[in-house]
C-alpha positions as a Markdown table, in Angstrom:
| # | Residue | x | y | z |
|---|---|---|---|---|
| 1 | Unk | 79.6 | 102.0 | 95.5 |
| 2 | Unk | 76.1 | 103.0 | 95.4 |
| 3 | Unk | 73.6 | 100.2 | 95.1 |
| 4 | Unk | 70.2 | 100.3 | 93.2 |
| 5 | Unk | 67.0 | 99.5 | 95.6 |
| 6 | Unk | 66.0 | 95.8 | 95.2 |
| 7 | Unk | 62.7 | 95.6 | 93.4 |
| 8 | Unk | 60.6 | 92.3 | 91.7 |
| 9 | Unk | 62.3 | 91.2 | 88.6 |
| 10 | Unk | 65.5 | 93.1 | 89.4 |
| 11 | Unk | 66.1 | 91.6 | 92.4 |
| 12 | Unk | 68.0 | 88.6 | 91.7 |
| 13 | Unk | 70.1 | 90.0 | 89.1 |
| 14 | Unk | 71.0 | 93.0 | 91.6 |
| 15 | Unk | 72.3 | 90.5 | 94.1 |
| 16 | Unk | 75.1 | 89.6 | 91.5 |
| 17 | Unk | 76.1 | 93.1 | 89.8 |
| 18 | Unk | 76.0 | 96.8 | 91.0 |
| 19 | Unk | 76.0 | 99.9 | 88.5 |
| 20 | Unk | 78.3 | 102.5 | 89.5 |
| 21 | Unk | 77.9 | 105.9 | 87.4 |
| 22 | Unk | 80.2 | 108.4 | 86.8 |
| 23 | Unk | 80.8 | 111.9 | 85.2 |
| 24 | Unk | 81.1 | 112.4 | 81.1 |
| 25 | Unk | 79.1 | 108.8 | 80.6 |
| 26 | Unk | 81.4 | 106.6 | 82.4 |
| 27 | Unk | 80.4 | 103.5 | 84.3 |
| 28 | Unk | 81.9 | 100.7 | 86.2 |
| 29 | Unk | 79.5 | 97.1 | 87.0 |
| 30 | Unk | 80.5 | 94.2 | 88.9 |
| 31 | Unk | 78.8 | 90.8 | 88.1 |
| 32 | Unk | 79.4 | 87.2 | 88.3 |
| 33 | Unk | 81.7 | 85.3 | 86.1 |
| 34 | Unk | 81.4 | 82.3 | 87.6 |
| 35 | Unk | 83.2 | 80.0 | 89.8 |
| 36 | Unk | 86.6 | 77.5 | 89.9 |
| 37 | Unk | 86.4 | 74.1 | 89.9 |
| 38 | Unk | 87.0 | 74.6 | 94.2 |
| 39 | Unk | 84.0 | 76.7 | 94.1 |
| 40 | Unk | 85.7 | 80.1 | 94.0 |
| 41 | Unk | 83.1 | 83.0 | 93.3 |
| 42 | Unk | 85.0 | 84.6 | 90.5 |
| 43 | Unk | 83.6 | 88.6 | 89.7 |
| 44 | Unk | 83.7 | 90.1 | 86.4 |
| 45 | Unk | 83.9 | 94.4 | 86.3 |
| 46 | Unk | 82.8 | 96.0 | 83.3 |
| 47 | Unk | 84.1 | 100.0 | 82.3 |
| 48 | Unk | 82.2 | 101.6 | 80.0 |
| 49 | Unk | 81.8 | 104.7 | 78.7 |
| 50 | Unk | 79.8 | 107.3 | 76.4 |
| 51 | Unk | 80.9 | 106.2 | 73.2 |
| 52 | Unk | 80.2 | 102.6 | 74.0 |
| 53 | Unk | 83.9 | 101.1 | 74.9 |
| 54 | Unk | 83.7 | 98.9 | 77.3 |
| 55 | Unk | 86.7 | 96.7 | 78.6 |
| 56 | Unk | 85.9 | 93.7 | 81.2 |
| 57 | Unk | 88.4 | 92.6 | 84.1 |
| 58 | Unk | 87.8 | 89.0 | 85.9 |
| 59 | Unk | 89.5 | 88.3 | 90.0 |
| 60 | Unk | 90.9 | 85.3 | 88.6 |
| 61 | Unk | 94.4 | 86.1 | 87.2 |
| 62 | Unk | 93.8 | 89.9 | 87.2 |
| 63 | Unk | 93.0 | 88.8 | 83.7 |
| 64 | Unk | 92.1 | 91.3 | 81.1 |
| 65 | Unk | 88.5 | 89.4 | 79.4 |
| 66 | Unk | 87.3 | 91.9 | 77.1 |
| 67 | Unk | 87.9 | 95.2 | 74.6 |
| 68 | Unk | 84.9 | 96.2 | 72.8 |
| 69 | Unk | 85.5 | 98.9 | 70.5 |
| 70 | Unk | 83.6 | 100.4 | 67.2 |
| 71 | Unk | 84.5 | 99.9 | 64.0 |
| 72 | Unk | 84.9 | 102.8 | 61.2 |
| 73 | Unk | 80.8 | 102.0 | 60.6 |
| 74 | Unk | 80.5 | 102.0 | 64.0 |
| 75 | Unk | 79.8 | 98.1 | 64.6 |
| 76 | Unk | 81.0 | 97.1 | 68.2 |
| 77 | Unk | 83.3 | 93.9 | 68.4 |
| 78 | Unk | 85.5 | 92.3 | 70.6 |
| 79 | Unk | 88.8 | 92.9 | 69.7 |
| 80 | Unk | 90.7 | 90.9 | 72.7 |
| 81 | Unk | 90.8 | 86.7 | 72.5 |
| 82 | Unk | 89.5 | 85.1 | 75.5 |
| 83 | Unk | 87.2 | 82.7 | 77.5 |
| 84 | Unk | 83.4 | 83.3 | 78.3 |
| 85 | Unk | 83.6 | 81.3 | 81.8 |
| 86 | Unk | 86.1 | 81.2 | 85.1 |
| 87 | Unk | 86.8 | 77.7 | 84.1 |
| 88 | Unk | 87.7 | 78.3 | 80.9 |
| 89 | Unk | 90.6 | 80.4 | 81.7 |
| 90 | Unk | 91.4 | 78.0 | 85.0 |
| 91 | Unk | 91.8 | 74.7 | 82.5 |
| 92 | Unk | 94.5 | 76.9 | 80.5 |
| 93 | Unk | 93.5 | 75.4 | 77.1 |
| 94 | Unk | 97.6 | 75.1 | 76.3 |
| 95 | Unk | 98.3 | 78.6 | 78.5 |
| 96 | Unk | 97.7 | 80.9 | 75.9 |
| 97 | Unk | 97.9 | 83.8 | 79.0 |
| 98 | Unk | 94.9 | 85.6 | 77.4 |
| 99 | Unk | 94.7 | 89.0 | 78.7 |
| 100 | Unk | 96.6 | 87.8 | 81.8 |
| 101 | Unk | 98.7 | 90.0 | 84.3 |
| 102 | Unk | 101.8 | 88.3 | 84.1 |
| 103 | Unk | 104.1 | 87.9 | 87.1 |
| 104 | Unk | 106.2 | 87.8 | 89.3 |
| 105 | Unk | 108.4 | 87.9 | 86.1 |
| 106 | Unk | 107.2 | 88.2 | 82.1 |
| 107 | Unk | 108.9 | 86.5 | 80.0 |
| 108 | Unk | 112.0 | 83.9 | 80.1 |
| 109 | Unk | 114.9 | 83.2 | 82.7 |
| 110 | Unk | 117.3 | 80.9 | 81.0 |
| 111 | Unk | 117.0 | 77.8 | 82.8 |
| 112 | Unk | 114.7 | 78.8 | 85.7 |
| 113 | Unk | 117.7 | 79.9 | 87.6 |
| 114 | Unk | 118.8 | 83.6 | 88.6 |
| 115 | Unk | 121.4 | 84.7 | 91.1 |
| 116 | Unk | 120.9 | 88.3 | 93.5 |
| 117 | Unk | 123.7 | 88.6 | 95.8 |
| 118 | Unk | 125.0 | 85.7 | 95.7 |
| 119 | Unk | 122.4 | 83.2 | 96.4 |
| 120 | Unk | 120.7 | 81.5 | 93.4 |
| 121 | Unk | 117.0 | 81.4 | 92.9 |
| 122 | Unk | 115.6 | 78.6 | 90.8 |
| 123 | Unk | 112.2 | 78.5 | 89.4 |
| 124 | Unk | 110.0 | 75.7 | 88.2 |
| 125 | Unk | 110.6 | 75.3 | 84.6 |
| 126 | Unk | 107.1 | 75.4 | 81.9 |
| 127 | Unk | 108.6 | 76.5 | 78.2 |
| 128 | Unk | 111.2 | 74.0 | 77.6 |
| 129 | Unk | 114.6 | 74.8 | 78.9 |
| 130 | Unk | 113.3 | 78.0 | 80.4 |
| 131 | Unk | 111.0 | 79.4 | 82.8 |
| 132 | Unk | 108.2 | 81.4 | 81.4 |
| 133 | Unk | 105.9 | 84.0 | 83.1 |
| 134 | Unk | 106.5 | 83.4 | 86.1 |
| 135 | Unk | 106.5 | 79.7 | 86.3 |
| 136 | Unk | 103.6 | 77.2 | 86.3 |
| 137 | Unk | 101.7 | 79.1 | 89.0 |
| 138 | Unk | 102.1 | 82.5 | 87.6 |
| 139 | Unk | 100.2 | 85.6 | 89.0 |
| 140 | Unk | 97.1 | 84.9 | 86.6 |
| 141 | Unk | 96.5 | 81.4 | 88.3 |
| 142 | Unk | 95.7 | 83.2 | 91.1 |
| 143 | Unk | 92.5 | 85.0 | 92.7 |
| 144 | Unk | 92.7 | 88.5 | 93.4 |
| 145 | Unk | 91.2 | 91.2 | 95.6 |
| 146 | Unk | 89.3 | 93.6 | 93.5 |
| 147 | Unk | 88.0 | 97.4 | 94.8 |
| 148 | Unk | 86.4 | 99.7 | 92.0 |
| 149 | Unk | 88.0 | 103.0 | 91.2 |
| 150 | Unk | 87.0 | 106.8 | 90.1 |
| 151 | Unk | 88.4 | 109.9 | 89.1 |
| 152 | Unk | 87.4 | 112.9 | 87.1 |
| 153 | Unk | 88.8 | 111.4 | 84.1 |
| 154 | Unk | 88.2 | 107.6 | 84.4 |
| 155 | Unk | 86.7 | 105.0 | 85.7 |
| 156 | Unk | 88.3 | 102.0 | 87.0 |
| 157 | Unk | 89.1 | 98.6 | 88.9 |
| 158 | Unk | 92.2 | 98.1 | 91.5 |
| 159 | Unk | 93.2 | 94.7 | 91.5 |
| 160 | Unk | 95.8 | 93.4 | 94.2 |
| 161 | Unk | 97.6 | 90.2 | 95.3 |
| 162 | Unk | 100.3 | 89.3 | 98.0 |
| 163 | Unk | 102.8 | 86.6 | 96.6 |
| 164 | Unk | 104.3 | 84.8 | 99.6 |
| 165 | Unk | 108.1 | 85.1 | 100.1 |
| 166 | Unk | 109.5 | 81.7 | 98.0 |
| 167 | Unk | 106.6 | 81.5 | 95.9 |
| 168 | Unk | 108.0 | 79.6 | 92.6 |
| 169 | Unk | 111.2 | 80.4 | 93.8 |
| 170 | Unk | 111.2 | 84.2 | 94.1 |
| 171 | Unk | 112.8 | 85.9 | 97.1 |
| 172 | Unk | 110.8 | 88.1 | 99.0 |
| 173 | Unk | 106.7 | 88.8 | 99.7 |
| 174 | Unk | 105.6 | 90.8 | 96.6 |
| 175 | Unk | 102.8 | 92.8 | 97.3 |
| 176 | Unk | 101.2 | 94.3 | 93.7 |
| 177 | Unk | 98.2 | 95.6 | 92.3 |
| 178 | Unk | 97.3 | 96.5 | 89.0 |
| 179 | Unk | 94.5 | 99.1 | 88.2 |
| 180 | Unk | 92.8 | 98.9 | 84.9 |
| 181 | Unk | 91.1 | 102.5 | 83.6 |
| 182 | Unk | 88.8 | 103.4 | 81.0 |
| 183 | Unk | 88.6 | 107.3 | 79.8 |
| 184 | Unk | 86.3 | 108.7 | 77.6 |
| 185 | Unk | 89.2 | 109.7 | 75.3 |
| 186 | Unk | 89.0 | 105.9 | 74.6 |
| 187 | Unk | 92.1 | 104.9 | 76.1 |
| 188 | Unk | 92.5 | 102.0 | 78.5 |
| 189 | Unk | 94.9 | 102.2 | 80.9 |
| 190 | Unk | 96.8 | 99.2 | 83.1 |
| 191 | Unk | 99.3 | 100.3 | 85.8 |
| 192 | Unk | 101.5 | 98.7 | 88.1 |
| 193 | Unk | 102.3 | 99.0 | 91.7 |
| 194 | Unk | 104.6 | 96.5 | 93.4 |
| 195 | Unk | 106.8 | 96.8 | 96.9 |
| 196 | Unk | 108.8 | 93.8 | 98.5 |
| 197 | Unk | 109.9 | 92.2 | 101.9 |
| 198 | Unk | 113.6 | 91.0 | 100.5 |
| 199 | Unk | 115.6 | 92.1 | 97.3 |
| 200 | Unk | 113.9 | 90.5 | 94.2 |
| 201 | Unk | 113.4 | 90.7 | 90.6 |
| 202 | Unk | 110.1 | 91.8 | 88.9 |
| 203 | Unk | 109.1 | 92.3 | 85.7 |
| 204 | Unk | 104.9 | 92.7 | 84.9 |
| 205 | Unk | 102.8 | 93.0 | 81.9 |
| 206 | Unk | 99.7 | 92.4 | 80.8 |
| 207 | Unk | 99.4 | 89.8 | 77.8 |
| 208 | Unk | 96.1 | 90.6 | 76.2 |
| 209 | Unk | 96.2 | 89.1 | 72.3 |
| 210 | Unk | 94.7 | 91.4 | 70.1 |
| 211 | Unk | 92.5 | 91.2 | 66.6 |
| 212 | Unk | 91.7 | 94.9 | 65.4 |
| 213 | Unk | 89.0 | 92.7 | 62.9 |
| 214 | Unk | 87.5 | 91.1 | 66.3 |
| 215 | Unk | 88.8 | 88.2 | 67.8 |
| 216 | Unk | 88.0 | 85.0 | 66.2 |
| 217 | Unk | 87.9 | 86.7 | 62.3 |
| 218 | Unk | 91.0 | 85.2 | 61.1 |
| 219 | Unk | 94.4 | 86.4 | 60.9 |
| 220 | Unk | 96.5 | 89.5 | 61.6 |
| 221 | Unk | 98.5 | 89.2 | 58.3 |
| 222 | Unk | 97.5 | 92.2 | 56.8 |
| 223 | Unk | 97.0 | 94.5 | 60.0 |
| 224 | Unk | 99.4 | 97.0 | 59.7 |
| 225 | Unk | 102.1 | 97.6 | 62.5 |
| 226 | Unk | 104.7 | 100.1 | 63.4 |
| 227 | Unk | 106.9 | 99.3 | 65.9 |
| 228 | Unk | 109.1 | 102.8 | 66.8 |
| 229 | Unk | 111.9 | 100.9 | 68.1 |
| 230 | Unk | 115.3 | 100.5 | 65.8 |
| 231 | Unk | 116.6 | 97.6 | 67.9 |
| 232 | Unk | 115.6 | 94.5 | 69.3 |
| 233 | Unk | 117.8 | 91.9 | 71.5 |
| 234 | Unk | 118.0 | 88.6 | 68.8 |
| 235 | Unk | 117.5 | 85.0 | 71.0 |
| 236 | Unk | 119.2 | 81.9 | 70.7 |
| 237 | Unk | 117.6 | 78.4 | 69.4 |
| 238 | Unk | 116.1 | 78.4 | 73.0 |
| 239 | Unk | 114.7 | 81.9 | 72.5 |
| 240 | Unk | 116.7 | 83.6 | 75.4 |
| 241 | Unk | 118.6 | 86.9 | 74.5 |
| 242 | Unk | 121.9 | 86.6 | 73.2 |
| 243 | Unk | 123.0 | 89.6 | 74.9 |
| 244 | Unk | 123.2 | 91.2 | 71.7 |
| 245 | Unk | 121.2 | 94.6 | 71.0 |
| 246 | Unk | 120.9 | 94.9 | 67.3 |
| 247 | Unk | 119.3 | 97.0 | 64.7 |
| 248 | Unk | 116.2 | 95.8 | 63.4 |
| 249 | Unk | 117.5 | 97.8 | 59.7 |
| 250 | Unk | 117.8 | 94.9 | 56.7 |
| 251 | Unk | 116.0 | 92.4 | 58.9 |
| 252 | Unk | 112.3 | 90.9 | 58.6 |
| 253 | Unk | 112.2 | 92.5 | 62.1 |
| 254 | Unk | 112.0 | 96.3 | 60.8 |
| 255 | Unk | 108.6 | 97.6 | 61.6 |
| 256 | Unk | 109.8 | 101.6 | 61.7 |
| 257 | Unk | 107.8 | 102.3 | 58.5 |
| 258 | Unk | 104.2 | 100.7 | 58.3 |
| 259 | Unk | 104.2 | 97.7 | 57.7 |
| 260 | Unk | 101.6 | 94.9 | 57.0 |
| 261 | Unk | 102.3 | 92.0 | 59.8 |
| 262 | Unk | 102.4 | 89.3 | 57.2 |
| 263 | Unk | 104.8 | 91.1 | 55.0 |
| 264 | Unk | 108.0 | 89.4 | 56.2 |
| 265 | Unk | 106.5 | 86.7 | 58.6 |
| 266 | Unk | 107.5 | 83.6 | 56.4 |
| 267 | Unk | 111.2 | 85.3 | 55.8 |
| 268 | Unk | 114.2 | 82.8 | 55.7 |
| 269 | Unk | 115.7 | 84.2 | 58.8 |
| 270 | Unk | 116.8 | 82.2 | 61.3 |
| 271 | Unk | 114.9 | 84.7 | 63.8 |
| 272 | Unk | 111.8 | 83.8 | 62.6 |
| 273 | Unk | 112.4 | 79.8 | 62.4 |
| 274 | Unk | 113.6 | 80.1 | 66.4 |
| 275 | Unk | 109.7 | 82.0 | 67.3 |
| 276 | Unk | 108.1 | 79.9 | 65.0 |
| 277 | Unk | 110.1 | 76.7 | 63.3 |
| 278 | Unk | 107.3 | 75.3 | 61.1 |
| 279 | Unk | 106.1 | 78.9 | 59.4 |
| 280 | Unk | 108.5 | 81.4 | 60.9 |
| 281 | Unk | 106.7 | 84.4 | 63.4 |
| 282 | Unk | 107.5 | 87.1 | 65.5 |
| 283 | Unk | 108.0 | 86.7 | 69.1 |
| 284 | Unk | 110.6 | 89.4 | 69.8 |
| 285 | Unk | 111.6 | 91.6 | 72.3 |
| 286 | Unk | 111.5 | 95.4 | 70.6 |
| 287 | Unk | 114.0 | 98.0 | 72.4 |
| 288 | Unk | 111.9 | 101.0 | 72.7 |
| 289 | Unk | 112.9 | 104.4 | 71.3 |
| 290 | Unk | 110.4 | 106.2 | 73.3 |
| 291 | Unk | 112.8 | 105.2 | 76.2 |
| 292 | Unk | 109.4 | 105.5 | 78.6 |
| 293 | Unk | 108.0 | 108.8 | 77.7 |
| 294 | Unk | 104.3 | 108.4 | 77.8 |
| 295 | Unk | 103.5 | 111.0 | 75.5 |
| 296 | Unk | 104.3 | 109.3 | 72.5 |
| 297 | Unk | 103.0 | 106.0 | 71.3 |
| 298 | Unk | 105.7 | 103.0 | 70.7 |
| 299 | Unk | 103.8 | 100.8 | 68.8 |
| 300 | Unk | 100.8 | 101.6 | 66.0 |
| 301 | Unk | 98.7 | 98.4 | 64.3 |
| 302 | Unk | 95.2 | 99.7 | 62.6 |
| 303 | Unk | 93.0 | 97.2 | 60.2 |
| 304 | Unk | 93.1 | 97.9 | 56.8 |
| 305 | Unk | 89.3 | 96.5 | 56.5 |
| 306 | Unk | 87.7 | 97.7 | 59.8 |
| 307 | Unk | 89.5 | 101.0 | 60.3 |
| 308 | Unk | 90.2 | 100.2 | 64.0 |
| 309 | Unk | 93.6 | 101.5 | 65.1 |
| 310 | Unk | 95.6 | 101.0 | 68.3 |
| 311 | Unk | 98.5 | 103.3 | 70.2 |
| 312 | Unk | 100.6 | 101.9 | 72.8 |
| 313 | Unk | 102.0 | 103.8 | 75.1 |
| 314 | Unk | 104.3 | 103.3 | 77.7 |
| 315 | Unk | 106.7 | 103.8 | 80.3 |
| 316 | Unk | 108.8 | 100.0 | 79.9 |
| 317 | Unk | 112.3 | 100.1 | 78.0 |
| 318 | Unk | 110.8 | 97.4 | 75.5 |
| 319 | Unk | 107.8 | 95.5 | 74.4 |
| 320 | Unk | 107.6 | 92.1 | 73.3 |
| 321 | Unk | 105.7 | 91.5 | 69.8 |
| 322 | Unk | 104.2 | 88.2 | 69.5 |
| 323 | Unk | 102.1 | 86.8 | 66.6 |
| 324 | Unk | 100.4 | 84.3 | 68.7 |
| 325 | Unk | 102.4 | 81.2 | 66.8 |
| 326 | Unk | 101.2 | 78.9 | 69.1 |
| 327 | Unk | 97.7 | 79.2 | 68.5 |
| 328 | Unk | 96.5 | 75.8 | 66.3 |
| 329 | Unk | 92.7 | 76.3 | 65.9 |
| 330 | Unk | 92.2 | 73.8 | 68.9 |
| 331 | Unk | 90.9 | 76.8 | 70.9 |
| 332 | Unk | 87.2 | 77.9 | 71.4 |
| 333 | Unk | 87.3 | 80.7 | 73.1 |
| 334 | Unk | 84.5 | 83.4 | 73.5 |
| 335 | Unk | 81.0 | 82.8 | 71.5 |
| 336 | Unk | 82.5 | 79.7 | 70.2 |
| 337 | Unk | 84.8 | 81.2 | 68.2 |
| 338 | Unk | 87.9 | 79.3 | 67.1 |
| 339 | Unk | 91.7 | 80.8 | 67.5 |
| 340 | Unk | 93.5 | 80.4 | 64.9 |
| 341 | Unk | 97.7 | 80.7 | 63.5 |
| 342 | Unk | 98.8 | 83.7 | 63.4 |
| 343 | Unk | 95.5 | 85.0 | 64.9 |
| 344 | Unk | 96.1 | 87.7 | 67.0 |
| 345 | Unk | 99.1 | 90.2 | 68.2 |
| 346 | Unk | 100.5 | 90.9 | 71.8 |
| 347 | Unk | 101.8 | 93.8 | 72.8 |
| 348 | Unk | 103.5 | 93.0 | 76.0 |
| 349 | Unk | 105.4 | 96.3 | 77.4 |
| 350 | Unk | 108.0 | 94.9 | 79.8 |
| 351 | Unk | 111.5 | 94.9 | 80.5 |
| 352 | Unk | 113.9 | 92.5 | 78.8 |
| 353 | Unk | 113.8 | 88.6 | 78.9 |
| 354 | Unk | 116.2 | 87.8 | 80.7 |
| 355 | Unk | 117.5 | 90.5 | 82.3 |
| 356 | Unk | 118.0 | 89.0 | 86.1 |
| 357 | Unk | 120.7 | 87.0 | 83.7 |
| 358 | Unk | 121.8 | 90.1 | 81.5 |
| 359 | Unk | 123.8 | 92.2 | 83.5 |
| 360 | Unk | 123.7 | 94.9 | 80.4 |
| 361 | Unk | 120.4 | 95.0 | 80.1 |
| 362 | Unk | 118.2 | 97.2 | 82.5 |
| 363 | Unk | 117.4 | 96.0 | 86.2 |
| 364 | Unk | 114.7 | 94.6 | 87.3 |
| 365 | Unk | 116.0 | 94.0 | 90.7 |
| 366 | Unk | 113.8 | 95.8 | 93.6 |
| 367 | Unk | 114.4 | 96.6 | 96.6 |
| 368 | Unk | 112.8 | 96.7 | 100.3 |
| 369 | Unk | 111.6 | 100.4 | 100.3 |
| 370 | Unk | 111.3 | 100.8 | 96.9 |
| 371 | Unk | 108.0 | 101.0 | 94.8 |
| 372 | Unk | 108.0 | 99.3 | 91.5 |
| 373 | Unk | 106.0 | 101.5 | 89.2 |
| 374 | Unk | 105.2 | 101.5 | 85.2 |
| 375 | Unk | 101.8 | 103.0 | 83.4 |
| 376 | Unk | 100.3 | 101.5 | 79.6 |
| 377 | Unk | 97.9 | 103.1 | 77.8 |
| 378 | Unk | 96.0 | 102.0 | 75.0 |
| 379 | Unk | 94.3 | 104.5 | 73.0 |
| 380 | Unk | 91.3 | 102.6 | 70.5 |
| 381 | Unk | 90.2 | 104.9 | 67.4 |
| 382 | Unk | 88.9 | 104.5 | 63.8 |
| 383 | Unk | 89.2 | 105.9 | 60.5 |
């Protein structure tokens, strides 16, 4: 990384953030976030380029912070929820997950428990009956080791962490990074690397909530989704797969055509009432037809009002579609703004819940000698 010479005024704010340039107007900076409550220096990495995206990554949690993209009158807003401070995201504020890297597994395991040849694994239970994300000390309550990246299409930050063999319960030292990319084709990429010491499970994601009207603005009702996936796997009371992979046709869980979010959200379906028992919601896990071909996008949303659209691509069998129903207006996140029901989508492209239970459903089982591998892109435009 090349450094700028120290001069005067610059000087103190040169001691806390470096400017790395790049080809075709791209740009990488590293500055201070802040610390933990221990005293932890916590670094904040800003991609930007020519068109004025820019997306900010924080060490703590791997933790996706920002995604500032133009509008169709080109007005720049933030379009991800999060925290303006370290501390912030450390105090959890009800573990929303904002923009976390979520590990060593996303999603539920029925009962905190799992069993790989044999033996049976147990993890600390944190959503209800199950255990959620890992467990209470997931992957983004953690501090990670960051090293900016280049190529001749992006610009980047490699993030990695070592989870110690038996870390909330899971066999085997995980070893994974995540690199988060910015292109000038306005796409933001997050891929995963993993490897392990002993066979385990693994299932990552990023869980970024998303407001194509900028965070804070109100809700996502009338954003318009399509979801290219004609099943989904329905949950039980305790929202763990059934087994079951059904069709999404005649349900309020069809999103194959466009379809405003808020359309069917308050449907009497007993679906909805598990996600969300007061108001219904969507908290589902969507069985990708694009079985992994990056080419072509799995999920579509684009604001009616703004213009802004999103494409999802990825390689993951699935993707979890969340309306954020546990958001209450009790959060303040960044600028002060409060985070509201219903406020915000996620997008998390994953592997089932489940699945170390699910013998039908795909593996996530890895081995000693094998890498763990999967790429997202999000690709930001505007009418």
């Amino acid at each position: 990384m090349n450094h700028l010479p120290l001069r005067s005024s610059l000087a103190l704010a040169l001691l806390t953030a470096s400017i790395t340039a790049h080809a075709a107007g791209l740009a990488s900076q590293r500055s201070s976030f802040g610390t933990l409550a221990d005293g932890t220096a916590i670094d904040k990495y800003t991609l930007t380029n020519s068109h004025g995206m820019q997306v900010g990554v924080i060490t703590y949690g791997a933790i996706l912070q920002s995604v500032i993209v133009a509008d169709k009158n080109g007005h720049f807003d933030d379009v991800l929820l999060g925290f303006d401070n370290a501390r912030d995201y450390q105090a959890k504020n009800g573990d929303p997950h904002f923009g976390a890297t979520i590990g060593r597994y996303a999603n539920r395991i029925a009962d905190g428990t799992f069993a790989l040849d044999s033996r049976v694994y147990k993890v600390p239970l944190n959503a209800g009956p199950n255990a959620m994300h890992g467990g209470p000390k997931g992957f983004d309550t953690h501090v990670w080791k960051a090293v900016p990246t280049r190529d001749k299409d992006s610009v980047g930050v490699t993030l990695s962490y070592v989870s110690a063999d038996g870390q909330m319960g899971f066999p085997g030292e995980l070893t994974t990074q995540v690199t988060y990319s910015l292109t000038e084709q306005d796409e933001l990429r997050i891929q995963f690397h993993a490897t392990t010491s002993k066979p385990t499970v693994v299932n990552l994601t990023n869980h970024g909530y998303y407001n194509l009207a900028g965070a804070g603005s109100g809700t996502i009702l009338d954003q318009v989704a399509t979801l290219h996936a004609s099943h989904y796997t329905p949950v039980s009371a305790k929202l763990i797969p059934t087994g079951e992979i059904a069709p999404v046709a005649g349900t309020p869980m069809d999103f194959l055509a466009p379809t405003p979010i808020g359309t069917h959200i308050k449907a009497d379906h007993p679906q909805l009432k598990y996600a969300e028992p007061k108001q219904g919601g969507f908290d589902f896990n969507y069985v990708l037809d694009t079985q992994g071909d990056l080419s072509k996008p799995a999920v579509e949303i684009s604001d009616p009002h703004s213009g802004r659209r999103l494409q999802l691509f990825t390689t993951q069998p699935a993707v979890q579609f969340y309306t954020s129903n546990s958001l209450d207006g009790s959060i303040k996140g960044k600028a002060g703004k409060v985070y509201g029901h219903w406020g915000a989508f996620a997008l998390e492209a994953e592997h089932y819940p489940d699945s170390p239970n699910q013998p039908a459903f795909p593996s996530t089982r890895l081995n000693p000698g094998q890498l763990y591998q999967q790429t997202t892109v999000m690709k930001f435009s505007h009418d």
